[in-house]
PyMOL Python script that loads the backbone (N, CA, C, O; Angstrom):
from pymol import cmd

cmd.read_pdbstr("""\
ATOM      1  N   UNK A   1     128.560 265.761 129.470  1.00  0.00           N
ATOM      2  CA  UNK A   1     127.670 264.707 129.017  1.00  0.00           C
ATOM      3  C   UNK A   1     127.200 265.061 127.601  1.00  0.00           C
ATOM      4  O   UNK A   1     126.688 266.136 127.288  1.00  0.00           O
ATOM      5  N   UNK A   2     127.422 264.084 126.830  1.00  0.00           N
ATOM      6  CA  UNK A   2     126.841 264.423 125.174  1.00  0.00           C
ATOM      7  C   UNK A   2     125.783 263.787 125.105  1.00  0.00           C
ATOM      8  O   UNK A   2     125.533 262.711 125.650  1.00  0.00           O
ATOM      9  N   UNK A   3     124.745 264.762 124.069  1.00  0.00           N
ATOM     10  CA  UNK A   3     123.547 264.589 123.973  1.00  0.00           C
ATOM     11  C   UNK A   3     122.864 263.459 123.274  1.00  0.00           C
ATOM     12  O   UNK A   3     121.740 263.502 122.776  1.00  0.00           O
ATOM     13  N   UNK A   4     123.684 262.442 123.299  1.00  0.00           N
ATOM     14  CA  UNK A   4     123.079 261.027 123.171  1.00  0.00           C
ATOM     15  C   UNK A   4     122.768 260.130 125.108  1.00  0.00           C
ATOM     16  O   UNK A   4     121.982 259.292 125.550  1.00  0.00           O
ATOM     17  N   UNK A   5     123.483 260.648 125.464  1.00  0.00           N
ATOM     18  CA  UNK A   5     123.340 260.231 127.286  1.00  0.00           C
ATOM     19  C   UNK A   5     121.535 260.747 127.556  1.00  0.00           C
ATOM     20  O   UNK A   5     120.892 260.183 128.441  1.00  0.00           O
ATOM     21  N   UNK A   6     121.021 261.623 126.864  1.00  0.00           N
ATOM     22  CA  UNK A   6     119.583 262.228 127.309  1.00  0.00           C
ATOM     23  C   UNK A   6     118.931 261.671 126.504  1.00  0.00           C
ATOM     24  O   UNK A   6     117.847 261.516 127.067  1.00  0.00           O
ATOM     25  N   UNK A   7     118.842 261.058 125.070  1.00  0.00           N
ATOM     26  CA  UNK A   7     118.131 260.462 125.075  1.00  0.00           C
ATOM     27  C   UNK A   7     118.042 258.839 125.453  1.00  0.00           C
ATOM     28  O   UNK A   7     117.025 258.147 125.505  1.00  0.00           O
ATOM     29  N   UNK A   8     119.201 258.513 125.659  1.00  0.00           N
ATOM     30  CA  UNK A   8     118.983 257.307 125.960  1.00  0.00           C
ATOM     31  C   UNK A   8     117.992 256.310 127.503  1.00  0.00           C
ATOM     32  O   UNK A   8     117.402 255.253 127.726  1.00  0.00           O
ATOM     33  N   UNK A   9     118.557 258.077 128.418  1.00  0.00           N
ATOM     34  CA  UNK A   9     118.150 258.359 129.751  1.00  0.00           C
ATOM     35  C   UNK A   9     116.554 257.853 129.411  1.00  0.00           C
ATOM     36  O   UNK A   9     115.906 256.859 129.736  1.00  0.00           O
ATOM     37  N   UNK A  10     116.242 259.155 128.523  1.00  0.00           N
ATOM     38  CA  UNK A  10     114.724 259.331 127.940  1.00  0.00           C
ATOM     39  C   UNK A  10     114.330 257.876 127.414  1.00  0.00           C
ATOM     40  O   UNK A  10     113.527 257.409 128.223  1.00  0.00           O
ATOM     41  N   UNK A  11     114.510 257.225 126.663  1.00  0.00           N
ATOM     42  CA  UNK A  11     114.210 255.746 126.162  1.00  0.00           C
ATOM     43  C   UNK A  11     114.161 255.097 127.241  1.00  0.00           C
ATOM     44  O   UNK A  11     113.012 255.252 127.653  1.00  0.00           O
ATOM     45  N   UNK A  12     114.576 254.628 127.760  1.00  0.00           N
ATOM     46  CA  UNK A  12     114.852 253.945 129.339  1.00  0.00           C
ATOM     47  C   UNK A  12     113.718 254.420 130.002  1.00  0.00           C
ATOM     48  O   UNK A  12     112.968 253.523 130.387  1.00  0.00           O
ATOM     49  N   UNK A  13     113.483 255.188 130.168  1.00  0.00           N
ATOM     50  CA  UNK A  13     112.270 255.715 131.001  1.00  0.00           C
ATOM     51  C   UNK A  13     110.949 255.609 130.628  1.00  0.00           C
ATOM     52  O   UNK A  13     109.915 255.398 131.261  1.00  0.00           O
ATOM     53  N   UNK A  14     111.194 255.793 129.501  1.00  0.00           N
ATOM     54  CA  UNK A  14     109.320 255.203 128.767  1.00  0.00           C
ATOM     55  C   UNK A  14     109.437 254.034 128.724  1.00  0.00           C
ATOM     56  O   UNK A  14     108.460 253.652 129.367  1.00  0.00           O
ATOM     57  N   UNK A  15     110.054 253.031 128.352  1.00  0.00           N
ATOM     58  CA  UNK A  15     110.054 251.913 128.550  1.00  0.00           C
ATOM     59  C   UNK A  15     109.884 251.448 130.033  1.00  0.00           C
ATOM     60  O   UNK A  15     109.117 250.522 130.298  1.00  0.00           O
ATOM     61  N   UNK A  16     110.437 251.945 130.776  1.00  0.00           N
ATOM     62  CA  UNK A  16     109.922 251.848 132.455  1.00  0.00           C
ATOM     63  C   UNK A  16     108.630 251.799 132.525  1.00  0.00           C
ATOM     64  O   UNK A  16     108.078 250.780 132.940  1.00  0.00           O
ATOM     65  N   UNK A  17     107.784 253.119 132.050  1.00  0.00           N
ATOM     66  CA  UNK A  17     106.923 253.602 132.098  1.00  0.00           C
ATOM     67  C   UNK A  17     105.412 252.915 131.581  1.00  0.00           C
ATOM     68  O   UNK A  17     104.307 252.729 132.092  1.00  0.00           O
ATOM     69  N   UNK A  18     106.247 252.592 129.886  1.00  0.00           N
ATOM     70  CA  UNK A  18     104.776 251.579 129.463  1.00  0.00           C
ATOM     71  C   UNK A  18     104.767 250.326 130.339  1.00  0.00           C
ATOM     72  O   UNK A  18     103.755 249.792 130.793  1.00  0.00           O
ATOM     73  N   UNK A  19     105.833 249.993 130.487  1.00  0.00           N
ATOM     74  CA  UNK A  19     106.023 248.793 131.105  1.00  0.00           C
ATOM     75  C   UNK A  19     105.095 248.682 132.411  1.00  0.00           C
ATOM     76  O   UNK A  19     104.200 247.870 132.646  1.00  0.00           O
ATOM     77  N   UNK A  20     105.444 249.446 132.970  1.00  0.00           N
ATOM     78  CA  UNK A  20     104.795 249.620 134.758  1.00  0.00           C
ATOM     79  C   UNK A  20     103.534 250.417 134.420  1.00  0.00           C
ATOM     80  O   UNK A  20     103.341 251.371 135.174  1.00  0.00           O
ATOM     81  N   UNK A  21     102.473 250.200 133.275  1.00  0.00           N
ATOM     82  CA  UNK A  21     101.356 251.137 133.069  1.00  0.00           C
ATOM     83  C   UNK A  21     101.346 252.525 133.340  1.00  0.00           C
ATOM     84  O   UNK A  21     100.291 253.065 133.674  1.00  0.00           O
ATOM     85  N   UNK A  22     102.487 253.218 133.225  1.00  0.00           N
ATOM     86  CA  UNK A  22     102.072 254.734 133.267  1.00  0.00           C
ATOM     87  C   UNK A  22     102.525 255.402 132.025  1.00  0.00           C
ATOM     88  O   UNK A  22     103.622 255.947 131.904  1.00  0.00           O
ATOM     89  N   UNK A  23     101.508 255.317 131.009  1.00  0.00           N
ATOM     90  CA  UNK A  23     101.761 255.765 129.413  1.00  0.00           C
ATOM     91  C   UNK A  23     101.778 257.525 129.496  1.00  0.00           C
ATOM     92  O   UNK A  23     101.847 258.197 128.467  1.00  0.00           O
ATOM     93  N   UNK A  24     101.710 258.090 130.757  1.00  0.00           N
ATOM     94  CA  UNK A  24     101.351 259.566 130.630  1.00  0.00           C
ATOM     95  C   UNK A  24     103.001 259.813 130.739  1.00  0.00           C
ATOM     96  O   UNK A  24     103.024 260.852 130.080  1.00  0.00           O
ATOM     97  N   UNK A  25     104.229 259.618 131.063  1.00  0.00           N
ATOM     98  CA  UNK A  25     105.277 260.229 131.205  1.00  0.00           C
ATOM     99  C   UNK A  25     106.249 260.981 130.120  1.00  0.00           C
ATOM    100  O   UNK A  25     106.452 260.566 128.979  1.00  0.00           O
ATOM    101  N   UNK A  26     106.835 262.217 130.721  1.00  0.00           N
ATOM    102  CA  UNK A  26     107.000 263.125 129.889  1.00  0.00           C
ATOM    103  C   UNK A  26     108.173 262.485 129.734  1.00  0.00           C
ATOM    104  O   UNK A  26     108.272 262.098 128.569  1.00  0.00           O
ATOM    105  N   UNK A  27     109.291 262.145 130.523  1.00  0.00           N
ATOM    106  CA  UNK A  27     110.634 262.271 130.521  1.00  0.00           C
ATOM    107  C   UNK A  27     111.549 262.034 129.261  1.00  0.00           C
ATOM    108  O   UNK A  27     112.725 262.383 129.159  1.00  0.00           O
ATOM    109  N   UNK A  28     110.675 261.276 128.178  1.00  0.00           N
ATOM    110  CA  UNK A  28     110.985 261.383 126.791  1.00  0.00           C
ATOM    111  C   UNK A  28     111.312 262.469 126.031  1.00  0.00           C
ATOM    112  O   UNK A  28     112.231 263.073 125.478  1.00  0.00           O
ATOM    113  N   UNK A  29     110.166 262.440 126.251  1.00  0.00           N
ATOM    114  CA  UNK A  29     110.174 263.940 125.027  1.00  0.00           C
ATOM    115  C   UNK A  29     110.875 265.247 125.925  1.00  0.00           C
ATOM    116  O   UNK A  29     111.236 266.101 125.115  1.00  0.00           O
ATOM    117  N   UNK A  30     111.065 265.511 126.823  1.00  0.00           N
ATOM    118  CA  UNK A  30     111.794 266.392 127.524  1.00  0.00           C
ATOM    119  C   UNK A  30     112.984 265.846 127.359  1.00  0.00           C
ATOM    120  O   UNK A  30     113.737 266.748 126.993  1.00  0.00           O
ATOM    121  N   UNK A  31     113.436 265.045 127.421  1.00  0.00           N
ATOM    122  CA  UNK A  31     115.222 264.660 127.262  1.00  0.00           C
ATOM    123  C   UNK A  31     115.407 264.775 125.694  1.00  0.00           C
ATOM    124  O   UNK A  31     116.457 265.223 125.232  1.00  0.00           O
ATOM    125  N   UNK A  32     114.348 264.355 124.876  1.00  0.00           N
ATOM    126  CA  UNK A  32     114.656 264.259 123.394  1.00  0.00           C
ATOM    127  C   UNK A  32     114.947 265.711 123.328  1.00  0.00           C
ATOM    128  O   UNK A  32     115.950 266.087 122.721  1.00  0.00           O
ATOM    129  N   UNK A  33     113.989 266.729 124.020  1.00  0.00           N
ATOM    130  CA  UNK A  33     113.747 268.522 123.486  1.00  0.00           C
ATOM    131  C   UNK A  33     115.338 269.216 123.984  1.00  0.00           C
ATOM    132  O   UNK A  33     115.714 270.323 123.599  1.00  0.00           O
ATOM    133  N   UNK A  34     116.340 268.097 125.127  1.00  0.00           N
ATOM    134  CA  UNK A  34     117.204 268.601 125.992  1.00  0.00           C
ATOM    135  C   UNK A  34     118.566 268.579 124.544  1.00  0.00           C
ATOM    136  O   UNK A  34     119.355 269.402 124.079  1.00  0.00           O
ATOM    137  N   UNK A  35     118.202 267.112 124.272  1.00  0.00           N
ATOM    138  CA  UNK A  35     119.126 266.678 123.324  1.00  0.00           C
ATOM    139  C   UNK A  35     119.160 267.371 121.717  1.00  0.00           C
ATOM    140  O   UNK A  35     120.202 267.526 121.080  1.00  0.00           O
ATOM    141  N   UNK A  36     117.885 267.716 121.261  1.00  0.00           N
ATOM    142  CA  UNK A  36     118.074 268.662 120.204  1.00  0.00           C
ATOM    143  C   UNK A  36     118.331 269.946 120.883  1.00  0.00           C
ATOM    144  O   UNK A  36     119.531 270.219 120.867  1.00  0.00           O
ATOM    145  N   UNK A  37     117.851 270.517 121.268  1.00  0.00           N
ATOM    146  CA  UNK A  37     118.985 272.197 121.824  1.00  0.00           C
ATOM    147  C   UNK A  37     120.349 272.163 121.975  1.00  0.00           C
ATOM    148  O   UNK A  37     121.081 273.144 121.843  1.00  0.00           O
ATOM    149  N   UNK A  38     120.849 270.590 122.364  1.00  0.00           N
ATOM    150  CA  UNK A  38     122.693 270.559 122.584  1.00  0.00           C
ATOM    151  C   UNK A  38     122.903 270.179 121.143  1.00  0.00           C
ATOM    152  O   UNK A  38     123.746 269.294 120.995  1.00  0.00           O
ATOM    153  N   UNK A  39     122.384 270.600 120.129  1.00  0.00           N
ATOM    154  CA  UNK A  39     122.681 269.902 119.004  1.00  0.00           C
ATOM    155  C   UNK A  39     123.357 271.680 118.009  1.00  0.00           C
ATOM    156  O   UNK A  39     124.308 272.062 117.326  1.00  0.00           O
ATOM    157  N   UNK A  40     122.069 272.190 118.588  1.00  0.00           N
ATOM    158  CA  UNK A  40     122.387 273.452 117.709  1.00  0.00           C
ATOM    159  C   UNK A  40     123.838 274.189 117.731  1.00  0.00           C
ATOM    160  O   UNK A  40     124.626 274.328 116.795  1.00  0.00           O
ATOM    161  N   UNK A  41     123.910 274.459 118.581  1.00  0.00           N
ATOM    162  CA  UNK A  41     125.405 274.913 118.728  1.00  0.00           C
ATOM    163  C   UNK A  41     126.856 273.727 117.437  1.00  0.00           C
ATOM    164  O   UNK A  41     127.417 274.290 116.497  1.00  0.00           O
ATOM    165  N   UNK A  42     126.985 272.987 117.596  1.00  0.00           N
ATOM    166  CA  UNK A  42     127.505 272.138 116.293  1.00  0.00           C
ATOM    167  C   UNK A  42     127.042 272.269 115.219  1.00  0.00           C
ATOM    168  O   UNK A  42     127.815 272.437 114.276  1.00  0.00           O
ATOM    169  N   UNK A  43     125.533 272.234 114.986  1.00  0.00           N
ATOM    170  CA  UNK A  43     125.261 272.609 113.877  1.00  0.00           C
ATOM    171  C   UNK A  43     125.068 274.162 112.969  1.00  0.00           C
ATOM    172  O   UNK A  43     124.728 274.187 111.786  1.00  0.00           O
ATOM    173  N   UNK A  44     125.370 275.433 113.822  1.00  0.00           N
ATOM    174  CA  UNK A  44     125.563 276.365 113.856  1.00  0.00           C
ATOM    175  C   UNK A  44     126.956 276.603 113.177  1.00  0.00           C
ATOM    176  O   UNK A  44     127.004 277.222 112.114  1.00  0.00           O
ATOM    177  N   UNK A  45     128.052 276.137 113.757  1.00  0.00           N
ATOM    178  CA  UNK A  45     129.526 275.823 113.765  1.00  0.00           C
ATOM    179  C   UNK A  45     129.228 275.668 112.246  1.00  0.00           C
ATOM    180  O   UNK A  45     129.248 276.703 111.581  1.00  0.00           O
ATOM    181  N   UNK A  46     128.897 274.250 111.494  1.00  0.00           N
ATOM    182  CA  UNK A  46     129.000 273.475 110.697  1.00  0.00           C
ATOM    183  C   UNK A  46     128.531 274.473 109.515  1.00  0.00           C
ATOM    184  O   UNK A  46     129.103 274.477 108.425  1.00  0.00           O
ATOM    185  N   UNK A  47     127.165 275.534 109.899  1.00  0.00           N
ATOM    186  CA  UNK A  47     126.330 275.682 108.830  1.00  0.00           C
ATOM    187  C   UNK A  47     127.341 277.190 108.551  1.00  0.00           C
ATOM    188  O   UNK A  47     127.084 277.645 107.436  1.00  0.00           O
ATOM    189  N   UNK A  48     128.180 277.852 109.154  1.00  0.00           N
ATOM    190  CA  UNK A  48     129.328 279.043 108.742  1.00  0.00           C
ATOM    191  C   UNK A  48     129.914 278.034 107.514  1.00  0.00           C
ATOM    192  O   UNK A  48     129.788 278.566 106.411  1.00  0.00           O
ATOM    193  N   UNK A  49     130.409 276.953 107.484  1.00  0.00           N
ATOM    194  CA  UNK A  49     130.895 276.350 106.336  1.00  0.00           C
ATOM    195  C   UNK A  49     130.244 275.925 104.860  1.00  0.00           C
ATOM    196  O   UNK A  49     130.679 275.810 103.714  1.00  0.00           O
ATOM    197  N   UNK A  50     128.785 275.736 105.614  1.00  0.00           N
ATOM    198  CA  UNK A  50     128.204 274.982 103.931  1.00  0.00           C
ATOM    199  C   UNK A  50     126.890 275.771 104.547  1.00  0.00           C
ATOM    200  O   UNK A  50     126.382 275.476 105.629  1.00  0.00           O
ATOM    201  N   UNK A  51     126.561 276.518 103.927  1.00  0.00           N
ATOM    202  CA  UNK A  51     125.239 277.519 103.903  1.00  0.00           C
ATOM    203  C   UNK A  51     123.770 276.498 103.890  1.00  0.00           C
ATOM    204  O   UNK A  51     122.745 277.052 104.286  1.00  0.00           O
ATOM    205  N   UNK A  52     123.667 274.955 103.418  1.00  0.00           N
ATOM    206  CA  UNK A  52     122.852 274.614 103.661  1.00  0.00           C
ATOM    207  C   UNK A  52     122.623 273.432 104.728  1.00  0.00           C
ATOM    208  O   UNK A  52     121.801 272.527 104.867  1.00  0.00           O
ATOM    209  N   UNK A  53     123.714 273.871 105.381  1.00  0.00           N
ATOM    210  CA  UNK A  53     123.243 273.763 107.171  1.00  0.00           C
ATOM    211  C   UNK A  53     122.535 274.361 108.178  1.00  0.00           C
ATOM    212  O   UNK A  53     122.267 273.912 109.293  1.00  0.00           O
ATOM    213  N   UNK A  54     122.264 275.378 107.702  1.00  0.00           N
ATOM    214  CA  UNK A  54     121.046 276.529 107.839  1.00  0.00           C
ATOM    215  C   UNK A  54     119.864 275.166 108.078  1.00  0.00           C
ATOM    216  O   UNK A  54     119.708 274.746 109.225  1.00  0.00           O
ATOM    217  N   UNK A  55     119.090 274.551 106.935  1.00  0.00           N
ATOM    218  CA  UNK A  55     118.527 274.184 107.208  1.00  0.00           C
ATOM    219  C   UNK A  55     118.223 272.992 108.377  1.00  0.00           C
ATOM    220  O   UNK A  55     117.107 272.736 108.829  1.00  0.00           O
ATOM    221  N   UNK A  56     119.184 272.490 108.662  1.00  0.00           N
ATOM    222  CA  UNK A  56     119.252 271.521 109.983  1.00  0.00           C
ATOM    223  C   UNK A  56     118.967 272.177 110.421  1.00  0.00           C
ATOM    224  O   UNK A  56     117.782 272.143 110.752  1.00  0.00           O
ATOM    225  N   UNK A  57     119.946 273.560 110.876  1.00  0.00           N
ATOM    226  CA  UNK A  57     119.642 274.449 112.326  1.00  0.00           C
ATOM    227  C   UNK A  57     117.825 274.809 112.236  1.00  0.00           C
ATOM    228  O   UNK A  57     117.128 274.355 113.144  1.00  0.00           O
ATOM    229  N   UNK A  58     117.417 275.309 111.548  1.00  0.00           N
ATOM    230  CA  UNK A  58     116.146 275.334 111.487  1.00  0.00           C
ATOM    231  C   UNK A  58     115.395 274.279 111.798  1.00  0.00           C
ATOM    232  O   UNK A  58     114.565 274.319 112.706  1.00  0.00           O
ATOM    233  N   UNK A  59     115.626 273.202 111.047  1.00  0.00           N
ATOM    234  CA  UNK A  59     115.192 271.945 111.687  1.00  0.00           C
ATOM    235  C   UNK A  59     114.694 271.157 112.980  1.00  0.00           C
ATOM    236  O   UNK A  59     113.643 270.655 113.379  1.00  0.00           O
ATOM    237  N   UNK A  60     116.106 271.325 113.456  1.00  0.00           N
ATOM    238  CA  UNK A  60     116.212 271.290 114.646  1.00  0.00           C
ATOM    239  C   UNK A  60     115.613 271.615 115.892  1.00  0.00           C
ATOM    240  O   UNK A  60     115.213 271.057 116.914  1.00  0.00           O
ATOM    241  N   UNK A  61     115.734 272.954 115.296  1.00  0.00           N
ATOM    242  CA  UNK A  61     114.539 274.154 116.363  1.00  0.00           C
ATOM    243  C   UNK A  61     113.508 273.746 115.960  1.00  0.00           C
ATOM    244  O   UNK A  61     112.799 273.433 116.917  1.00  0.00           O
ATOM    245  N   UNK A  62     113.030 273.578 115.019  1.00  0.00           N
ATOM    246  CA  UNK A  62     111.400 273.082 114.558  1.00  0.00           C
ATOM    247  C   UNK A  62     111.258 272.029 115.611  1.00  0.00           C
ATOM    248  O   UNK A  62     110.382 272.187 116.461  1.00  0.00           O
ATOM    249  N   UNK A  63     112.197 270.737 115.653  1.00  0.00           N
ATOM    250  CA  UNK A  63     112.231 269.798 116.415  1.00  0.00           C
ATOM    251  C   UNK A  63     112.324 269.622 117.494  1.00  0.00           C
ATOM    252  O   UNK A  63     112.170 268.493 117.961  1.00  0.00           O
ATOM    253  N   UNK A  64     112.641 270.808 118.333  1.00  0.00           N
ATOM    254  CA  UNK A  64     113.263 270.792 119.848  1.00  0.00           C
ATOM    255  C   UNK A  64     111.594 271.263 119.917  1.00  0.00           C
ATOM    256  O   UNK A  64     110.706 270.419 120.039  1.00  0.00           O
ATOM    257  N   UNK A  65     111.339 272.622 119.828  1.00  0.00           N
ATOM    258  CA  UNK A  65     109.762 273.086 119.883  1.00  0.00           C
ATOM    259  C   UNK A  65     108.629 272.244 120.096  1.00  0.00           C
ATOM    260  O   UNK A  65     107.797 272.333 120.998  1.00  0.00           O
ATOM    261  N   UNK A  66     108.696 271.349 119.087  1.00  0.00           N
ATOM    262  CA  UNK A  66     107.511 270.238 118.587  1.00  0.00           C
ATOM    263  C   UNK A  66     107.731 269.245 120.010  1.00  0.00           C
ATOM    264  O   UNK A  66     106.735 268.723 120.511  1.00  0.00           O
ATOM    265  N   UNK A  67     108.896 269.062 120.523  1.00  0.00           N
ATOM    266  CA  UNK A  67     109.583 267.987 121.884  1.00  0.00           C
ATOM    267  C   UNK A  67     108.860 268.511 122.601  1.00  0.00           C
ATOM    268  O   UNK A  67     107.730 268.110 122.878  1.00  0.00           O
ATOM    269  N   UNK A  68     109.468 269.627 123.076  1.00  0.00           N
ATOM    270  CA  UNK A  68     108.808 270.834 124.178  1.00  0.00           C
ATOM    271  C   UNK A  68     107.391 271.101 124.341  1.00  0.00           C
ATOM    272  O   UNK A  68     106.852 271.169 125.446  1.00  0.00           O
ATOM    273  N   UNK A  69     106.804 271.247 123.259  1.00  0.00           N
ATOM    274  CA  UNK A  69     105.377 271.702 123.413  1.00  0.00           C
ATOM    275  C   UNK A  69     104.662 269.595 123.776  1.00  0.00           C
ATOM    276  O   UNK A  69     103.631 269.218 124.333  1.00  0.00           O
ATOM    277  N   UNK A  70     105.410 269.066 123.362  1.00  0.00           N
ATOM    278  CA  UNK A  70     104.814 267.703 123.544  1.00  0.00           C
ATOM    279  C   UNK A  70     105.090 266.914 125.394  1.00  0.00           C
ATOM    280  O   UNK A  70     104.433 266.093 126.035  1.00  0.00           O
ATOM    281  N   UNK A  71     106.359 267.677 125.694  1.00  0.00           N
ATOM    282  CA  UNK A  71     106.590 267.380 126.696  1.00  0.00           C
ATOM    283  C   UNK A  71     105.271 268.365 128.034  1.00  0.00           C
ATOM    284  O   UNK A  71     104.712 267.715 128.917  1.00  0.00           O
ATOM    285  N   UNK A  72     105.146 269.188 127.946  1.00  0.00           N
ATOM    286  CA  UNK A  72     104.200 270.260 128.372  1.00  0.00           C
ATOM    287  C   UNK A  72     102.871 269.560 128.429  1.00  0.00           C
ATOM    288  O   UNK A  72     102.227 269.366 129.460  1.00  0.00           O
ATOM    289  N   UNK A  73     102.477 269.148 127.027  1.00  0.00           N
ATOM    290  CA  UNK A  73     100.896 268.208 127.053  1.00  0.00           C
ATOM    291  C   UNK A  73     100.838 267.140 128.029  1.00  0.00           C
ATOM    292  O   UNK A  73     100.006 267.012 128.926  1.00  0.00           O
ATOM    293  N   UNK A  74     101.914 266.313 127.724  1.00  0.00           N
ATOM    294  CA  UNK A  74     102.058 265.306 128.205  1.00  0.00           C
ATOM    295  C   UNK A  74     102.065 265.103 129.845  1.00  0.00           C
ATOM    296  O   UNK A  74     101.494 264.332 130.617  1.00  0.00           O
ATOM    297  N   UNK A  75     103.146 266.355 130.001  1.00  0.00           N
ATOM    298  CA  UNK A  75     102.830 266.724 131.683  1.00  0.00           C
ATOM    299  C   UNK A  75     101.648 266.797 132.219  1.00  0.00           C
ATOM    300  O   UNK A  75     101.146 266.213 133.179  1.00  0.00           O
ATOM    301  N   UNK A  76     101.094 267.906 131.186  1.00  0.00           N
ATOM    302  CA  UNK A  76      99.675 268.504 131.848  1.00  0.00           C
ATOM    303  C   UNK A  76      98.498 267.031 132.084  1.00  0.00           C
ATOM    304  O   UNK A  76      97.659 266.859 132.968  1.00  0.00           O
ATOM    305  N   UNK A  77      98.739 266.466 131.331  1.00  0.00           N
ATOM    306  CA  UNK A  77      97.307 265.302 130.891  1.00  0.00           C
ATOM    307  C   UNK A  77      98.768 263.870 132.104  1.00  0.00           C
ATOM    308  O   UNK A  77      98.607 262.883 131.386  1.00  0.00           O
ATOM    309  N   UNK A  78      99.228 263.649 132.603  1.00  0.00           N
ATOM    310  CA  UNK A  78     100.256 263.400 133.587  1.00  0.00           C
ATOM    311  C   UNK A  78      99.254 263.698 134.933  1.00  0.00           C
ATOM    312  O   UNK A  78      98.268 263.118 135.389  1.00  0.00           O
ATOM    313  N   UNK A  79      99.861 264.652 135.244  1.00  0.00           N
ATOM    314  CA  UNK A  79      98.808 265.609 136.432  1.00  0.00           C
ATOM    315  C   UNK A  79      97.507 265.397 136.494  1.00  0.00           C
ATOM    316  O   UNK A  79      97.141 264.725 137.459  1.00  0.00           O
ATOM    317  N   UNK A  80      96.365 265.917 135.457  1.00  0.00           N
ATOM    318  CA  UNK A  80      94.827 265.579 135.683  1.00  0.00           C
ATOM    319  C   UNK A  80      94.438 263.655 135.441  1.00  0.00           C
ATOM    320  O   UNK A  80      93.394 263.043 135.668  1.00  0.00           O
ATOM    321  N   UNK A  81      95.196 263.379 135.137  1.00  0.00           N
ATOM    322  CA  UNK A  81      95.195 261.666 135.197  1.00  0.00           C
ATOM    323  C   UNK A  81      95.787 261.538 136.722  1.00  0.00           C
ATOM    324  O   UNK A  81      95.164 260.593 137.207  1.00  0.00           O
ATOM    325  N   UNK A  82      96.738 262.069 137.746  1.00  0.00           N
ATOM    326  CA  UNK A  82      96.628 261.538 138.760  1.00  0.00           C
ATOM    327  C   UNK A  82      95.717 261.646 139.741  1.00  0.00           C
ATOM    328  O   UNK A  82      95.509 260.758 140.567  1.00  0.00           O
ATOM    329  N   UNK A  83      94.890 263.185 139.681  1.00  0.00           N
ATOM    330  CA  UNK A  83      93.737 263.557 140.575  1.00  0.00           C
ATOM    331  C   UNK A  83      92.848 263.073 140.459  1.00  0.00           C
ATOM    332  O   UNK A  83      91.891 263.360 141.178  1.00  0.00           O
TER     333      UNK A  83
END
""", "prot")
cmd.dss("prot")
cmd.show_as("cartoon", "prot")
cmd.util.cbc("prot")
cmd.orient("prot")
C-alpha cells in the first residue's frame, strides 16, 4: 500500500467525523504521521544523489513529529471529552 492510501483513509475519516459532530478524532493526523515516515526512505534514496535532499529528509521528520505529537493531543483531549 503506498502512502497516499493513508492519507486519503485519514481525509475520509475527519470528514466522517466533523460531519457526525466528533471534531476530537485523531485518525488524521496519525495516518498523515504514517504517510510521512513511508516517505523517508525515497527521499533518503534521492538525497545520496543531490545533497539538497537532505533537506526534505529533515523536513519530513520535522513533519511526521509535528503529526505525531498532534495525533497524541488529539487522542488525549478524544478520551477526557468522552468521560
Amino acid at each position: 500500500m503506498s502512502h497516499w492510501h493513508f492519507s486519503i483513509y485519514g481525509t475520509y475519516k475527519q470528514i466522517d467525523s466533523v460531519q457526525n459532530d466528533k471534531p476530537y478524532d485523531y485518525t488524521l493526523a496519525a495516518t498523515l504521521t504514517v504517510m510521512l515516515f513511508l516517505r523517508i526512505p525515497n527521499q533518503v534514496c534521492v538525497s545520496f544523489e543531490n545533497s539538497h535532499g537532505w533537506f526534505t529528509v529533515v523536513g519530513t521528520i520535522i513533519g511526521a513529529v509535528g503529526f505525531g505529537y498532534l495525533t497524541y493531543i488529539t487522542y488525549k483531549i478524544q478520551k477526557e471529552q468522552e468521560q
